[in-house]
KOLPAZA-215946 format. One line per 10 residues: for each residue x, y, z of N, C-alpha, C. Coordinates in Angstrom, 2 decimals. Layout:
N
X:Y:Z:X:Y:Z:X:Y:Z ~ ...;
REM end
This chain:
184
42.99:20.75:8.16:41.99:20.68:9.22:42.71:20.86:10.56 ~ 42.30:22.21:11.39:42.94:21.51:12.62:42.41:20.97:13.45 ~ 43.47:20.58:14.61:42.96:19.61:15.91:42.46:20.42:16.75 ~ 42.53:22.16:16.77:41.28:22.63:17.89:41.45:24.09:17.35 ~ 40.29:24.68:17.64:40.13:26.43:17.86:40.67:26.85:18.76 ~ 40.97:28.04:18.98:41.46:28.07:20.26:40.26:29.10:20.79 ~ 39.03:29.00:21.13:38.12:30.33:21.12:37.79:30.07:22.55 ~ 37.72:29.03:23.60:37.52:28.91:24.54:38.67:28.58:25.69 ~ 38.46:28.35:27.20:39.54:27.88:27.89:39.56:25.89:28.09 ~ 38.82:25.63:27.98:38.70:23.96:27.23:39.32:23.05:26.44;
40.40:22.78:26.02:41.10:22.11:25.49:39.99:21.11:24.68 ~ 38.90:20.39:25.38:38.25:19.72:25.33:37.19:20.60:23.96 ~ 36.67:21.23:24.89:35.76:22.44:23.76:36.52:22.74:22.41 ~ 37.45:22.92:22.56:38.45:23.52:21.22:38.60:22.92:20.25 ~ 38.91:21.29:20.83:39.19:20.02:20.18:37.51:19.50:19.13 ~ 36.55:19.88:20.41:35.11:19.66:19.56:34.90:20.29:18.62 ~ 35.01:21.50:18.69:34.48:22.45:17.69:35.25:22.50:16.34 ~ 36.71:22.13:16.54:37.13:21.92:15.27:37.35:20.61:14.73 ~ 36.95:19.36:15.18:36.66:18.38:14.66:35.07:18.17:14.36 ~ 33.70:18.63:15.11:32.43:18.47:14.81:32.11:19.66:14.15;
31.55:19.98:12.74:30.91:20.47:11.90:29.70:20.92:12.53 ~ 28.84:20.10:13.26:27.92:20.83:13.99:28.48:21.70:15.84 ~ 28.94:21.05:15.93:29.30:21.65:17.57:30.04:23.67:16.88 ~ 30.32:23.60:15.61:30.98:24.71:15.12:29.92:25.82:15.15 ~ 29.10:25.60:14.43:27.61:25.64:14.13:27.02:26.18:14.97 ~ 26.76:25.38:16.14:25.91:25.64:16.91:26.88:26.40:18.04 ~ 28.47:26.28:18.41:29.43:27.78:18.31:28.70:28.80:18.27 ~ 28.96:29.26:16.82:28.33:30.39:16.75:27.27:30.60:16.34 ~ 25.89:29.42:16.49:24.74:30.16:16.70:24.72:30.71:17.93 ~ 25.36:30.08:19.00:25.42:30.71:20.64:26.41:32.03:20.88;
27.11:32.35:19.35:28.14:33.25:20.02:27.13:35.00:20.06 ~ 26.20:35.37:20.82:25.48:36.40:21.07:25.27:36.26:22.57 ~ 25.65:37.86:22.68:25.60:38.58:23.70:26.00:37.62:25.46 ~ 27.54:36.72:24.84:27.89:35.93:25.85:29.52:36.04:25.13 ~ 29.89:35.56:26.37:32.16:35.88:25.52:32.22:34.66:24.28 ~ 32.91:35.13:24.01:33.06:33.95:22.72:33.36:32.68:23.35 ~ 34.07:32.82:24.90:34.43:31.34:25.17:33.48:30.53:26.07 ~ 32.12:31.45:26.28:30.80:31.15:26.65:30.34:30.51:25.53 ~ 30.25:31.27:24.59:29.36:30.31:23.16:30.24:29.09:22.86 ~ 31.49:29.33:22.59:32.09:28.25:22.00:32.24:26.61:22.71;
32.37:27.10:24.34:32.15:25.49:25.01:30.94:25.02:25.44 ~ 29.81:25.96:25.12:28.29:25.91:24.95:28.22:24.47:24.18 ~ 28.97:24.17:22.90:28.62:22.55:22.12:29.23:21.77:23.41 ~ 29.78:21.56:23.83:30.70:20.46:24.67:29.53:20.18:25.73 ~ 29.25:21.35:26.39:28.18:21.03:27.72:26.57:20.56:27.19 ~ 26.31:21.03:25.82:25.19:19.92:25.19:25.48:18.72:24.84 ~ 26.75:18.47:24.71:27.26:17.10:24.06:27.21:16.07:25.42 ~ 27.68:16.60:26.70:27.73:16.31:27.42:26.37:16.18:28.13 ~ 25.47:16.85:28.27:23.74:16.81:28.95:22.83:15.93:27.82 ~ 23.33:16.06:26.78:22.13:14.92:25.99:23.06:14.23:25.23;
23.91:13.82:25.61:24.50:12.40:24.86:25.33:12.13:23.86 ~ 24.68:13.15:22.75:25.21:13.72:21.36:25.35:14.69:21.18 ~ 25.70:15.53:20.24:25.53:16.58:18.97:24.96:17.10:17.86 ~ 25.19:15.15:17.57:24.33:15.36:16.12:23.43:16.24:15.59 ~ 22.90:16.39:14.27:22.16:17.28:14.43:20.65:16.52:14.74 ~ 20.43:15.43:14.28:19.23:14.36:14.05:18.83:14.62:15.67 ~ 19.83:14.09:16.56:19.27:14.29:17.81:19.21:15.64:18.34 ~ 19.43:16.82:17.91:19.43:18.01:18.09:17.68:18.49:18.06 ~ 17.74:17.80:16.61:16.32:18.56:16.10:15.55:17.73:16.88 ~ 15.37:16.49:17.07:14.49:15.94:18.03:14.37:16.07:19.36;
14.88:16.52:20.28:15.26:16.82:21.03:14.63:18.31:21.89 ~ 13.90:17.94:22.89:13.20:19.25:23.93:14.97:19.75:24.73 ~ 15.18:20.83:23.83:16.40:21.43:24.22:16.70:22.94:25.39 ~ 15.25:23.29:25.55:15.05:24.42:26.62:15.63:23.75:27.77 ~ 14.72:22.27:28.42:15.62:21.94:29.79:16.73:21.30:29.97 ~ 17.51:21.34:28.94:18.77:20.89:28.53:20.06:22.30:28.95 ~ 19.26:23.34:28.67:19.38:24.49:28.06:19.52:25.45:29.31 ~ 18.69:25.09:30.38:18.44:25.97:31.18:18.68:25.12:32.74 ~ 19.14:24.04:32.79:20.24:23.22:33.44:21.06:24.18:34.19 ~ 21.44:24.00:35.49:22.67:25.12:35.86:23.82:24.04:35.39;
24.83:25.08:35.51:24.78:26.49:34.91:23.90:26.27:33.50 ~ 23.68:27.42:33.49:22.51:27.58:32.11:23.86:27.51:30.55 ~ 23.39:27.02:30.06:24.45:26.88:28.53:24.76:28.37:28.01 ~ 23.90:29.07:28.07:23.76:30.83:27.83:22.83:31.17:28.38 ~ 23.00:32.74:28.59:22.57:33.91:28.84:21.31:33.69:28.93 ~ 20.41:33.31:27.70:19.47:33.29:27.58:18.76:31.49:26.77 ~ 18.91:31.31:27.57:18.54:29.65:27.82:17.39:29.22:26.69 ~ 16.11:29.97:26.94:15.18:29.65:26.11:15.32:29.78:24.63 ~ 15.65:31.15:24.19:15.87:31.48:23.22:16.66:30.75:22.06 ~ 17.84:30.90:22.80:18.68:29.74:22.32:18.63:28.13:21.90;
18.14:27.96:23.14:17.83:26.69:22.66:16.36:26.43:21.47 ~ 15.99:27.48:21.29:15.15:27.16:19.89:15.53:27.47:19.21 ~ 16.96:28.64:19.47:18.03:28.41:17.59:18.52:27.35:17.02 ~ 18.90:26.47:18.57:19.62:25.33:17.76:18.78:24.64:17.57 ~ 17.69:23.99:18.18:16.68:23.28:17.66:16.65:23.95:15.77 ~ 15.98:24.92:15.89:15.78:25.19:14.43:17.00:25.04:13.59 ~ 18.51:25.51:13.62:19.32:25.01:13.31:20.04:23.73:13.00 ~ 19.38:22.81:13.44:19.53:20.90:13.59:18.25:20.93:12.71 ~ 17.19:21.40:12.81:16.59:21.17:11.71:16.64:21.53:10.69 ~ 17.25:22.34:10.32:17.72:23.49:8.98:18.79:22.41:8.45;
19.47:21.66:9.20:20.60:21.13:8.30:20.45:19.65:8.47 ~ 19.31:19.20:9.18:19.14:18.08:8.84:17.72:18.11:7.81 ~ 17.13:19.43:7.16:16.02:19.54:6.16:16.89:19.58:4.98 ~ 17.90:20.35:4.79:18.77:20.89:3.66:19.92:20.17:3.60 ~ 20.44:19.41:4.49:21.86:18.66:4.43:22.36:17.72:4.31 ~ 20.56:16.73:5.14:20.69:15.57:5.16:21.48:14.83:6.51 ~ 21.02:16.22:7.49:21.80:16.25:8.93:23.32:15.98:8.83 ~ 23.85:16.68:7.86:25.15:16.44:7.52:26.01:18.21:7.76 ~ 26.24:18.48:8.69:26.44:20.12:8.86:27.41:20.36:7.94 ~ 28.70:19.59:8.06:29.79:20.13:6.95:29.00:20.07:5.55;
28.17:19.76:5.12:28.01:20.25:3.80:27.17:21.44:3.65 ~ 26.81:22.28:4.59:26.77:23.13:4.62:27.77:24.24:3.56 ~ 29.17:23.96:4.03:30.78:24.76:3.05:30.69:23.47:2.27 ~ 30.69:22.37:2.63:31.34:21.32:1.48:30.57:21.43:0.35 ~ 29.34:21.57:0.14:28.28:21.76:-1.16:28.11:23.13:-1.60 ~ 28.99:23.99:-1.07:28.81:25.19:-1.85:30.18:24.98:-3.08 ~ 29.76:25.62:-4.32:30.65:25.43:-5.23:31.09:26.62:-5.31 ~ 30.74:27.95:-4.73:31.80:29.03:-4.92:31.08:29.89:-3.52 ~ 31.69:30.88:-3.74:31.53:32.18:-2.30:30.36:32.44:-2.20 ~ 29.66:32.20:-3.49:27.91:33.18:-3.74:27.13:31.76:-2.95;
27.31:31.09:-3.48:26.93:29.81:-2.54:26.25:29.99:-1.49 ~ 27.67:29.62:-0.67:28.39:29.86:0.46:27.46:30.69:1.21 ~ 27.82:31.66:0.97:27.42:33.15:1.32:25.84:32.39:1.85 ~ 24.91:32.10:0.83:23.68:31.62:0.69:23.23:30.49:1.98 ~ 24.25:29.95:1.52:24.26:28.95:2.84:24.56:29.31:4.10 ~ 25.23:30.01:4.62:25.19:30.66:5.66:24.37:31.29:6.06 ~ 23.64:32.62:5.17:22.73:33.45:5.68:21.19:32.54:5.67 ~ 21.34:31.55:5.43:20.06:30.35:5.63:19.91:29.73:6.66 ~ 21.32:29.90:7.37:20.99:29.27:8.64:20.69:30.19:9.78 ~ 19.48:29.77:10.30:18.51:30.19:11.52:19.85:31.27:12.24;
19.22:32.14:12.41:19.99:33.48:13.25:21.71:33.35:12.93 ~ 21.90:33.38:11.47:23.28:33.58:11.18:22.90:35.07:10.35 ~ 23.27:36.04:10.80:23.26:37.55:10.17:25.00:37.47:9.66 ~ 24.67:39.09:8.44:26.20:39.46:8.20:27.50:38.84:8.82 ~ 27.38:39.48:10.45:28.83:39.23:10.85:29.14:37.98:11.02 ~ 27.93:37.03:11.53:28.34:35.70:11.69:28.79:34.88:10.68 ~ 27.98:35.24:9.19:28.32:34.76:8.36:29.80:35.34:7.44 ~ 30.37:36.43:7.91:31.82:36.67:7.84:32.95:35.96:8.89 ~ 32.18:36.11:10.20:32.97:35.62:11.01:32.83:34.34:10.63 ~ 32.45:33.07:10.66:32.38:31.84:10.17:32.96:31.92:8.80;
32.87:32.47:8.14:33.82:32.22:6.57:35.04:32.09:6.65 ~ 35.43:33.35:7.59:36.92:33.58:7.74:37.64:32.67:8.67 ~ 36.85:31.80:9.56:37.28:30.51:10.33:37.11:29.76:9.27 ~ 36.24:29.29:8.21:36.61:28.09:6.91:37.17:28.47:6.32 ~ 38.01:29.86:5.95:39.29:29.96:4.72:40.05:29.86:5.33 ~ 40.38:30.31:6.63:41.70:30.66:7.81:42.35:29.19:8.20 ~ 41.12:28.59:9.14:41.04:27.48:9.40:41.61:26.48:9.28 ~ 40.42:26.06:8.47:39.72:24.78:7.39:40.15:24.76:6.28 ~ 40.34:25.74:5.31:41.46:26.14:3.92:40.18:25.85:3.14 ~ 39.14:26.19:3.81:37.90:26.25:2.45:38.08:27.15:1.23;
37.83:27.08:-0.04:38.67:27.64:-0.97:37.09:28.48:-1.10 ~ 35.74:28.12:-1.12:34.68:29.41:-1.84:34.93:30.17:-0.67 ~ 35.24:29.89:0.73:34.96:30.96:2.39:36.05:32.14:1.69 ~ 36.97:32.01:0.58:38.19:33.07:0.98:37.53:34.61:0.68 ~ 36.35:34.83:-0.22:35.60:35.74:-0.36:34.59:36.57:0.49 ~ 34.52:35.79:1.30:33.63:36.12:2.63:34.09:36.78:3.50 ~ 35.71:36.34:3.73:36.51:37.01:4.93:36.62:38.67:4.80 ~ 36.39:39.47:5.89:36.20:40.93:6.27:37.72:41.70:6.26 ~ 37.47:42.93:6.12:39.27:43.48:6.29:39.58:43.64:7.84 ~ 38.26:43.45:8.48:38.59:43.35:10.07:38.81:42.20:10.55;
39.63:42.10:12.13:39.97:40.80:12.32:38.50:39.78:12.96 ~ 38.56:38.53:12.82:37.33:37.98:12.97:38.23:36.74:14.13 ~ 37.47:35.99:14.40:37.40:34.70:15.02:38.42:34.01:14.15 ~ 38.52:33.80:13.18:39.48:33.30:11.85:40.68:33.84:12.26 ~ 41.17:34.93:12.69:42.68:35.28:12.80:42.89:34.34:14.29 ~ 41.73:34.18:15.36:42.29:33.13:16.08:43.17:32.03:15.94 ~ 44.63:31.62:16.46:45.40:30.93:16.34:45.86:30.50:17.35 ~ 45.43:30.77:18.85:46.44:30.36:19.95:45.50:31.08:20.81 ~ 45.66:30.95:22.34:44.59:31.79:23.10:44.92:32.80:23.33 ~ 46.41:33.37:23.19:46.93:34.89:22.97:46.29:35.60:22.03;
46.30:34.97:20.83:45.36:35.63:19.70:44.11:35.68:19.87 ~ 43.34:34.86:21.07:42.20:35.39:21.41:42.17:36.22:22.71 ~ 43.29:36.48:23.35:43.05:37.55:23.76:42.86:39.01:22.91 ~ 44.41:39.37:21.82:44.29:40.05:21.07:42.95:40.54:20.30 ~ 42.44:39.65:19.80:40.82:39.82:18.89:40.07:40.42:20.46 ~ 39.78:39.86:21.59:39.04:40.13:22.16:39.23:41.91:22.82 ~ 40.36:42.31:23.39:41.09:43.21:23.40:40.66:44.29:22.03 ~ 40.41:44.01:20.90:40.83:44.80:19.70:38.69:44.88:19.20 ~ 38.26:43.55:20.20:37.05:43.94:19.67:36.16:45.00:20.57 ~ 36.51:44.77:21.86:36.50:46.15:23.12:36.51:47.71:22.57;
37.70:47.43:21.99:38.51:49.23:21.71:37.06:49.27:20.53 ~ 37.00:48.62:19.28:36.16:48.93:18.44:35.17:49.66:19.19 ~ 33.98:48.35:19.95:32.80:48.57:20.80:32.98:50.10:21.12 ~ 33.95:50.02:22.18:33.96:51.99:22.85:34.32:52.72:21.75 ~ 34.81:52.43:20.97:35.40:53.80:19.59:33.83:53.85:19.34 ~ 32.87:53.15:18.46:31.26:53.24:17.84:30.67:53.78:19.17 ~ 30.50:53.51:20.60:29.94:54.19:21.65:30.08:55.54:21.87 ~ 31.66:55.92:21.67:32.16:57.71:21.78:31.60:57.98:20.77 ~ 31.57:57.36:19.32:30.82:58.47:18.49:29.64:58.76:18.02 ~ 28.85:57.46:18.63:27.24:57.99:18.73:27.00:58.78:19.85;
27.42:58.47:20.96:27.34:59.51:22.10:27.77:61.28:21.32 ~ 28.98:61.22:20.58:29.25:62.41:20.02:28.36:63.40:19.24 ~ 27.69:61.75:18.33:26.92:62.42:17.32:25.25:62.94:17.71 ~ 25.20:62.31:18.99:23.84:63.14:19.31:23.66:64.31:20.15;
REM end
């Protein structure tokens, strides 16, 4: 287990996200169309405006004006904050508001897999990118099937290495831009 991610500039944030199972969670339900180190200290500044994390108080919880607070938690304040709402309820309907068993109750990758793409606005990549942070990580043994041949959030190790990923996810972005531009 480690003592932090390194996905944000927060020491504090880093430390949350890899000790809270939900603050991870709700990570990357926020990691859209904001820097990764926008989504990732996104849990810390809810932890900090309503008290907790949990998910119990998540799901109960009117999270738009929480949400839309300056600075706003993300981009898009409203939206968001009814992922995680629905997300705190997804794993306190299925978990028993227990987020790590989310990976901890899967007994293999197919699982897994299942469990991830169940949670409220987790698509493909998120649910690769999150695998490859629980095999990389966490040393989750069903996530090692999930992980992509591209680099993810999971090869994060240090904030150099998130420069690198961030740097390497740029070049991708413009390489797919030149060649739809090409191809039309």
């Amino acid at each position: 287990m480690p003592d932090r991610l390194y996905f944000t500039d927060s020491d504090e944030a880093n430390a949350l996200i890899a000790a809270d199972p939900m603050a991870l969670l709700v990570g990357f339900a926020l990691d859209q169309q904001v820097s990764v180190q926008k989504a990732f200290a996104g849990p810390l500044v809810l932890r900090e405006r309503l008290g907790s994390l949990d998910a119990a108080t998540l799901a109960s919880s009117e999270l738009e004006p929480v949400f839309r607070a300056k600075p706003a938690i993300h981009r898009f304040p409203g939206s968001m904050a009814g992922r995680v709402h629905d997300l705190a309820v997804h794993v306190c309907d299925r978990y028993d508001c227990d987020a790590a068993r989310v990976w901890r109750d899967a007994s293999d990758a197919d699982v897994l897999r299942a469990n991830l793409t169940a949670l409220p606005g987790f698509g493909e990549m998120k649910v690769e990118a999150l695998g490859s942070v629980l095999a990389k990580r966490f040393g989750i043994e069903a996530a090692h099937d999930l992980v992509p041949s591209h680099p993810t959030l999971g090869d994060v190790d240090s904030p150099e290495a998130l420069e690198r990923y961030q740097a390497a996810k740029r070049a991708r972005k413009a390489e797919r831009s030149a060649a739809r531009a090409h191809s039309s």
